[in-house]
C-alpha positions, 0 to 999 in steps of 0.5 A: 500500500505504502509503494502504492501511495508513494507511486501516487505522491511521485506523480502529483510531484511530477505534476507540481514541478510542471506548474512550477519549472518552466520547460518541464512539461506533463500532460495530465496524470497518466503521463506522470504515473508513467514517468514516475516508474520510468524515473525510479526504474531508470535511477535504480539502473542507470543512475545508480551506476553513474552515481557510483562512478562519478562519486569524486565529482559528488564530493568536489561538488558537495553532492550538486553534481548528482542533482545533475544525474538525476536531471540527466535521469529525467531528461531520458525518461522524457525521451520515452514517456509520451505526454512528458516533456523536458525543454532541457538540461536547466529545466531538468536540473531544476526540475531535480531539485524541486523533485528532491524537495518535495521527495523529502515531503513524500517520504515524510508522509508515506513513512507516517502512513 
């Protein structure tokens, strides 16, 4: 239930970060539930491995450089989710940091849930 929630909580973020990063665009909610996955699967593989090597760039930039992983992340799963679409590297990133912003809200919730 609690994955479920949080699947649910990813998607509405998605949707915010729409409304509030210019150039970061997703039409409607299924297209957000869709990219939701897409991200996780693509953090969870990918990002998980290009965060393990560039590791001396996370620490030289106090961990900056993996809000670019994960923007990097984004930008391929809007390659491939119809109905979202990034404009870019800048809105990527900054649609990133708005995401982690509001993944420490989520976590928050769905742990007291």
């Amino acid at each position: 239930m609690r994955l479920l929630l949080q699947w649910l909580l990813s998607a509405i973020a998605l949707l915010l970060v729409s409304h509030l990063v210019p150039g970061f665009h997703v039409n409607g909610l299924l297209p957000a539930l869709i990219a939701a996955v897409v991200i996780g699967l693509l953090n969870a593989t990918l990002g998980l491995f290009l965060k393990i090597v560039t590791i001396p760039f996370s620490i030289v930039t106090l961990g900056i450089f993996l809000l670019v992983i994960n923007g990097v992340m984004i930008l391929l799963a809007s390659a491939v989710v119809p109905g979202f679409h990034v404009d870019g590297i800048g809105p990527a990133f900054w649609g990133a940091v708005v995401l982690a912003l509001l993944g420490m809200l989520i976590r928050a919730i769905v742990k007291d849930a």
